[in-house]
C-alpha positions as CSV (number, residue, x, y, z in Angstrom):
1,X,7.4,25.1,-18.3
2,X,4.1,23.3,-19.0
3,X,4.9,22.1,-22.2
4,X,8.5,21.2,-20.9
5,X,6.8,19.0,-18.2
6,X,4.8,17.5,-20.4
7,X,7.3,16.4,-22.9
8,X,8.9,14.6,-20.0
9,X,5.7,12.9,-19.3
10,X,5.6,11.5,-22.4
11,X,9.3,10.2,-22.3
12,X,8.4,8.5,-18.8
13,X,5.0,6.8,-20.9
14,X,7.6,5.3,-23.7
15,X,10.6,4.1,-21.3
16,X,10.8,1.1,-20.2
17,X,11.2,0.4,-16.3
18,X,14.7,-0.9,-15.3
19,X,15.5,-3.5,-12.8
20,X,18.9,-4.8,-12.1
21,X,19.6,-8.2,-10.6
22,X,22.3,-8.8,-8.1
23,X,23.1,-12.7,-7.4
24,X,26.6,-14.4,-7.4
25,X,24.9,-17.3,-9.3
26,X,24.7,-16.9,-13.0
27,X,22.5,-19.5,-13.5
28,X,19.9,-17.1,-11.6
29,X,20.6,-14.1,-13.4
30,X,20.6,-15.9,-17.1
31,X,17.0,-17.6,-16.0
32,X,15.2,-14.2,-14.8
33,X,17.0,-12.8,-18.0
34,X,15.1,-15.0,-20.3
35,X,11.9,-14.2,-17.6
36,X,11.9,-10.7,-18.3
37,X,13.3,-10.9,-22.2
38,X,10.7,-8.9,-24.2
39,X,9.0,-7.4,-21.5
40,X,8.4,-4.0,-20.0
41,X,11.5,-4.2,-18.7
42,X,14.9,-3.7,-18.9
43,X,16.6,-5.7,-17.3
44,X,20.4,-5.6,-15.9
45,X,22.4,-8.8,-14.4
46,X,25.2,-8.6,-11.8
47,X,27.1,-11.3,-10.2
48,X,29.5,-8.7,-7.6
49,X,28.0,-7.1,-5.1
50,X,30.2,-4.4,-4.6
51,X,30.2,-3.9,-8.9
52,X,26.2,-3.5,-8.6
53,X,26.6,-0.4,-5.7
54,X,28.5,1.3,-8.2
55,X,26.3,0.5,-11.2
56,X,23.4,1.6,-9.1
57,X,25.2,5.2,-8.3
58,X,25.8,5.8,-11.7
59,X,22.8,4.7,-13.4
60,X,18.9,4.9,-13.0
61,X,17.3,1.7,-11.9
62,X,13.4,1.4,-10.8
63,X,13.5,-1.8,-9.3
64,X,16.4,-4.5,-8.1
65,X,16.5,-8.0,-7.2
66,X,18.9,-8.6,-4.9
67,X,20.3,-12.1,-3.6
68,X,21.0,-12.2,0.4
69,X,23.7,-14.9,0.9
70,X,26.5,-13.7,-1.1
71,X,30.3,-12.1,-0.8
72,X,32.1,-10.0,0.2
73,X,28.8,-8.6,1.4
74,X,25.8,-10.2,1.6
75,X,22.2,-8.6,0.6
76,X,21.6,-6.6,3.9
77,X,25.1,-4.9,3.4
78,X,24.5,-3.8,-0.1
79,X,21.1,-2.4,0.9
80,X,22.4,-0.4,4.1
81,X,25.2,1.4,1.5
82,X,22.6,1.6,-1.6
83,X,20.7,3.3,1.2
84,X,22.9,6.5,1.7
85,X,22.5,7.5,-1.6
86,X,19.6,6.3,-2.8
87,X,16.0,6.2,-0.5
88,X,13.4,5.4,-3.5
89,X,15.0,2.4,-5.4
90,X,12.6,-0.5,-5.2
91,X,14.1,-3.3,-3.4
92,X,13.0,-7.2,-3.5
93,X,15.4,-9.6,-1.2
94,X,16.2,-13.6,-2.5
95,X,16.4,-16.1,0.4
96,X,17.5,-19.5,0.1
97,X,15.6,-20.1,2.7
98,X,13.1,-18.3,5.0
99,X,15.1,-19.1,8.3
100,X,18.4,-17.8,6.8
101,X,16.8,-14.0,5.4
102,X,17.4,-10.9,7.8
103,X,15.3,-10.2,11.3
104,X,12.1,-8.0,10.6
105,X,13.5,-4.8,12.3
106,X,16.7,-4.9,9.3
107,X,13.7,-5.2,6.6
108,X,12.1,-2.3,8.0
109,X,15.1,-0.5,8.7
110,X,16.6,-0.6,5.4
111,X,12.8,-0.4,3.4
112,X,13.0,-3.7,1.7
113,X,9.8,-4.0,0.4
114,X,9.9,-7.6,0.0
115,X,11.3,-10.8,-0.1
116,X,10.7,-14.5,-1.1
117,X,12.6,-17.8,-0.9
118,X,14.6,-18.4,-4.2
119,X,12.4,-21.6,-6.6
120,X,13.4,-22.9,-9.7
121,X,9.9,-21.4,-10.7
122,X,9.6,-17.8,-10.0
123,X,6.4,-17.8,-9.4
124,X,6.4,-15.8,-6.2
125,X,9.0,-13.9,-7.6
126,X,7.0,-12.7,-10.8
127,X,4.2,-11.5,-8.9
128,X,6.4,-9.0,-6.1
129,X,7.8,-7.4,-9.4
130,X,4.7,-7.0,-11.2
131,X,3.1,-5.9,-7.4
132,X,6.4,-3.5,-7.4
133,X,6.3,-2.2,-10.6
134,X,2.6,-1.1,-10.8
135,X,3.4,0.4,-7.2
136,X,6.8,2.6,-8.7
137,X,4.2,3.9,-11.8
138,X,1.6,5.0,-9.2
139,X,4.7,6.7,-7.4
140,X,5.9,8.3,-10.4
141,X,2.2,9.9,-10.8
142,X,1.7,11.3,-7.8
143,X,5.7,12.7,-8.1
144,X,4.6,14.3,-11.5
145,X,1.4,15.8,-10.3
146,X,3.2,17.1,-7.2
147,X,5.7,18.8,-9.7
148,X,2.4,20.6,-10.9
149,X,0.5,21.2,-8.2
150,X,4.3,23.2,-6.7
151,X,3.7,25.5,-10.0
152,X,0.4,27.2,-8.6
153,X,0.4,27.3,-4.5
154,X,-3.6,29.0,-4.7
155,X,-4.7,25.8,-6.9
156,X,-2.8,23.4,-4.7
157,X,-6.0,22.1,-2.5
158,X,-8.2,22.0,-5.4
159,X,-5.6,19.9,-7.7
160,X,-4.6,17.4,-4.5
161,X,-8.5,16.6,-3.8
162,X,-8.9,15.9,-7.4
163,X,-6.1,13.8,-7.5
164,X,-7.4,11.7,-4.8
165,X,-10.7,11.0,-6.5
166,X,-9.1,9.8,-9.6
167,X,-6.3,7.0,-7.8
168,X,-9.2,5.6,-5.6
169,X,-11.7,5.6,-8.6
170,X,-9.3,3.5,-10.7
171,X,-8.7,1.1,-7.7
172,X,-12.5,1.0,-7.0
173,X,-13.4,0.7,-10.5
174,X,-11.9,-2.6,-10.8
175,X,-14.4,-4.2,-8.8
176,X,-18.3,-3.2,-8.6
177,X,-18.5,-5.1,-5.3
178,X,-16.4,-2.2,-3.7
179,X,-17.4,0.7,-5.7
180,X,-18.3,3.6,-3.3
181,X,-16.5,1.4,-0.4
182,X,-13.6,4.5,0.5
183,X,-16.5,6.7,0.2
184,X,-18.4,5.8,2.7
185,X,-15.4,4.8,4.9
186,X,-14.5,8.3,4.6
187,X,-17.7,9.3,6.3
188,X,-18.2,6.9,9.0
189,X,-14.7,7.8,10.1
190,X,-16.2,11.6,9.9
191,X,-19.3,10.4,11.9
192,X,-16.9,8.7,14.7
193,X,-14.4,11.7,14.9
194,X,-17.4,14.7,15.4
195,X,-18.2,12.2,18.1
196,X,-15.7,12.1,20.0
197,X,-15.2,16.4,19.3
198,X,-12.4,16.3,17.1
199,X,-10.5,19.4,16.1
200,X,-11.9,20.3,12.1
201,X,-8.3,19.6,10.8
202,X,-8.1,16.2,12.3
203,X,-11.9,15.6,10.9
204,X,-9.9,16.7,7.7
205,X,-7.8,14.2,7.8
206,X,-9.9,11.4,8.6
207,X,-12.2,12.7,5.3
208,X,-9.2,12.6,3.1
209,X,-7.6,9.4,4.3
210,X,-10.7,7.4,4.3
211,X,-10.8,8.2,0.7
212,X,-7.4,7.6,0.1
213,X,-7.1,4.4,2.6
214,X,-6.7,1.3,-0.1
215,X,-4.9,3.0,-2.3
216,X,-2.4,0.5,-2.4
217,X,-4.7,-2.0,-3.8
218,X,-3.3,-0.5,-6.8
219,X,0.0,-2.8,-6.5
220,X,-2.1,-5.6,-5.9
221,X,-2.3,-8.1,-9.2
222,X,-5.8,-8.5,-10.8
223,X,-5.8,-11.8,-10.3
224,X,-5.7,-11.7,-6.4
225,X,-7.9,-8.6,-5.8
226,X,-10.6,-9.9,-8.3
227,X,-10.8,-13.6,-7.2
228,X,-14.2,-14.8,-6.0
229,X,-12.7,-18.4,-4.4
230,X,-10.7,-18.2,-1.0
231,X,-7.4,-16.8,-1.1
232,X,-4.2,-18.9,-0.5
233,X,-2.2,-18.3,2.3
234,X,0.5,-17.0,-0.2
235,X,-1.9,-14.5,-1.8
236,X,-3.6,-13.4,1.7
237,X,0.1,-12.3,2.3
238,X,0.0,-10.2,-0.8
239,X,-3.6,-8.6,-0.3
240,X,-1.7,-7.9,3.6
241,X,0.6,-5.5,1.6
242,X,-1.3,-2.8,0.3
243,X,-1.3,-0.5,3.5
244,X,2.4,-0.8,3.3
245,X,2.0,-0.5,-0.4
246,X,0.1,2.9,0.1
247,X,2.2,4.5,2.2
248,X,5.3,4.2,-0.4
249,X,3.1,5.4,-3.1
250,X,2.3,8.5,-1.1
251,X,5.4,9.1,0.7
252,X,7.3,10.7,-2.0
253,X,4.5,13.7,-2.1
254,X,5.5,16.4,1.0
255,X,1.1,17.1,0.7
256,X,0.1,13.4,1.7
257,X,2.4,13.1,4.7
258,X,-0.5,14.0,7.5
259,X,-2.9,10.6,5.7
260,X,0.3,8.1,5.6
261,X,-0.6,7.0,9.2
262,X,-4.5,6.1,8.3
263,X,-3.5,4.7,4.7
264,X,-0.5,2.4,6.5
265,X,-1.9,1.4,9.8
266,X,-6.0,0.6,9.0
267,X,-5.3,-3.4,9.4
268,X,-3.3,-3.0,12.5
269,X,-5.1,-4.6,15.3
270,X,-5.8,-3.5,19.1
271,X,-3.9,-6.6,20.5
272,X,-1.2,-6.0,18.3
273,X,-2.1,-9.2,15.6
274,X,-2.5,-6.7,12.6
275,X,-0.6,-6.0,10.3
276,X,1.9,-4.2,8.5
277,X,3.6,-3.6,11.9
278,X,1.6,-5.0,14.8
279,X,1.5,-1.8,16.7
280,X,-0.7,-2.4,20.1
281,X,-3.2,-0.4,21.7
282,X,-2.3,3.5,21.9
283,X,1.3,2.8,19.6
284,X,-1.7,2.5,16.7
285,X,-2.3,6.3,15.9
286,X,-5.9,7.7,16.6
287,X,-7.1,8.3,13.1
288,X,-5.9,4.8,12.1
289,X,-8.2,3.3,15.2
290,X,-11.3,5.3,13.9
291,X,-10.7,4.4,10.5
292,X,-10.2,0.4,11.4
293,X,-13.7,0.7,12.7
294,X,-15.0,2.2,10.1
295,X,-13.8,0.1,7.3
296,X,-14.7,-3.0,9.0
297,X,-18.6,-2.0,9.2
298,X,-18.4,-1.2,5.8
299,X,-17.0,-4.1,4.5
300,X,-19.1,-6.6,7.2
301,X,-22.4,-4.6,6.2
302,X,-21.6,-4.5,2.5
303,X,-22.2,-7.0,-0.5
304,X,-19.5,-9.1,-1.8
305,X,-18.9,-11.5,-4.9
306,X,-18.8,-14.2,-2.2
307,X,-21.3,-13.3,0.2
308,X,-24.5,-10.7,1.1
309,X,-24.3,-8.1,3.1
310,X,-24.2,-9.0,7.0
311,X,-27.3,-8.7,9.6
312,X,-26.8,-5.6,10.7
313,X,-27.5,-7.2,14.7
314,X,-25.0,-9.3,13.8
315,X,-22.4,-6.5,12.6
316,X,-23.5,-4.7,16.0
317,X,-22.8,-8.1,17.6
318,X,-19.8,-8.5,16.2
319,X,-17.7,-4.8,17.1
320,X,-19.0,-5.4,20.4
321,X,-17.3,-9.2,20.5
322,X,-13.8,-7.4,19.1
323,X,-13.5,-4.3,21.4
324,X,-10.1,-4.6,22.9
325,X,-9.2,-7.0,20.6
326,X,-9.7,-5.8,16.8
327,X,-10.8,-2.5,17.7
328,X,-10.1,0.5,20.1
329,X,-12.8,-0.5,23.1
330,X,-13.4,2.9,23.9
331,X,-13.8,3.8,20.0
332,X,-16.1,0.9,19.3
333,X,-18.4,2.3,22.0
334,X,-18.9,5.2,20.2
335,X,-19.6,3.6,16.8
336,X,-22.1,1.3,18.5
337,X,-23.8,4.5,20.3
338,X,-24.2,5.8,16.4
339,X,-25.4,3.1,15.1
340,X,-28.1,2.7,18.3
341,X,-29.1,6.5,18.8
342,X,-28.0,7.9,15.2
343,X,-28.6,5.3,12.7
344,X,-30.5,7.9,10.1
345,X,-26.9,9.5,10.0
346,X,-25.4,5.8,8.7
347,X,-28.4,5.0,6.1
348,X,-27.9,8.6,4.4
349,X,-24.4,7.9,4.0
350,X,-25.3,3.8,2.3
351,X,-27.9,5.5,0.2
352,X,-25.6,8.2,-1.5
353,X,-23.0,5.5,-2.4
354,X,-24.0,2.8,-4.4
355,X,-22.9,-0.7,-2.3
């Protein structure tokens, strides 16, 4: 069985990854063909709509690019049948224009992962496949190591723990600046959930998805996630998608299920400004509000390629300025009562993580 599985590992290491193109303009198709030419990918064209649902029922396809204006049925259509048969396949949407793509609550509906306005460039474009791509290999991982961890149910909490230490070293490892960063996110969320007398499994949790809770970072290009210089608008909006990222790289493994809500909603905001949904107040899950405090102190009170670490009367200043607003009001008070009557308990945790 072992040697069986790994013998399929190494067939998934030499193929290349597939994506299939569906637009009613050649022109498009022939240009992302000679885009893609000589890549990592193999790449598919398909000018029918209805031709590209059958192709995609009969063969294996990690990614697809899929125009929204066209007939018989346009983008939206093709998604909501590719959707009855097929929940995982990768799914970037082509506008003509911004005003003309489908309402939010479709996207989400149908899990579109993305879309972009069509440009004789494909710039934008590049970048959501290369974002998609590196997030399908990190879903294929974890859907090979849940394969093995289902062979042995007594080494299943050992295997899963180690498998979260080595996704978030290789995002953390990129950048020195936020080495030890889920680390000690991990543990302020711990400090804030044995205040407020959690129950030990939901402490669990918080552990465990503080570790795990920019995991999607992964999906995010070097080029973004590295650079020292202020971030365009357009690549702010990429950096925005690594929650949603996570929580598609983790939701094809039964084990993670119970961390999906910390890994997806850490950004969302109080007054219902964050992102990836802008949930308000209570519709935010718990674990995700503790978490959201705890990652922002972190990152506030830790150095960056652009900046020192922050005054820490200023960071106190600061959580006290967003209660209600950022942060959960009630949730904030508690992290501030830490970090007034039980400080020792933060400086242990910033001196056994390197910042």
């Amino acid at each position: 069985m072992r040697k069986a599985l790994q013998e399929q590992l190494n067939r998934g290491i030499e193929e290349k990854y597939r994506i299939i193109a569906v637009d009613d303009e050649n022109g498009i198709l022939e240009s992302l063909s000679v885009f893609l030419k000589g890549s990592e990918y193999e790449f598919v064209g398909v000018t029918d709509p209805i031709e590209a649902i059958e192709t995609v029922k009969k063969e294996h396809f990690d990614l697809m690019i899929l125009d929204f204006m066209m007939t018989p049925l346009h983008g939206d259509e093709v998604v909501e049948e590719i959707r009855k048969f097929n929940k995982e396949l990768y799914i970037l949407l082509l506008t003509g224009h911004k005003d003309l793509a489908p309402p939010l609550e479709t996207i989400k509906r149908l899990d579109i992962q993305g879309y972009c306005e069509k440009s004789d460039k494909f710039d934008q474009l590049l970048l959501l496949i290369e974002s998609g791509i590196k997030s399908i290999k990190q879903m294929h991982e974890i859907k090979k190591i849940n394969r093995e961890l289902t062979e042995s149910n007594s080494k299943l909490e050992k295997a899963y723990l180690d498998m979260v230490e080595t996704l978030r070293f290789t995002v953390e490892a990129k950048d020195s600046y936020t080495r030890g960063h889920s680390d000690r996110v991990s543990e302020f969320s711990v400090l804030i959930g044995e205040k407020v007398n959690l129950p030990e499994e939901q402490i669990k949790l918080l552990r465990v998805g503080g570790l795990f809770h920019d995991i999607g970072k992964i999906g995010i290009p070097d080029s973004i996630l590295l650079k020292t210089e202020k971030l365009t608008d357009e690549e702010y909006a990429e950096i925005k998608k690594h929650p949603s990222i996570g929580a598609y790289i983790l939701g094809s493994a039964e084990i993670f299920k119970d961390i999906i809500p910390i890994v997806k909603h850490h950004h969302e905001r109080f007054d219902g400004t964050g992102y990836p949904d802008r949930l308000k107040g209570e519709e935010i899950p718990y674990l995700a509000r503790i978490a959201a405090v705890a990652d922002t102190f972190d990152a506030m009170t830790s150095r960056r390629s652009y900046r020192n670490a922050l005054d820490l009367e200023y960071v106190k200043n600061e959580i006290k300025k967003c209660e209600g607003t950022q942060f959960d009001p009630e949730l904030a008070e508690v992290f501030l009562d830490i970090l007034e009557n039980d400080f020792y308990k933060i400086q242990e945790i910033q001196d056994k993580y390197i910042k």
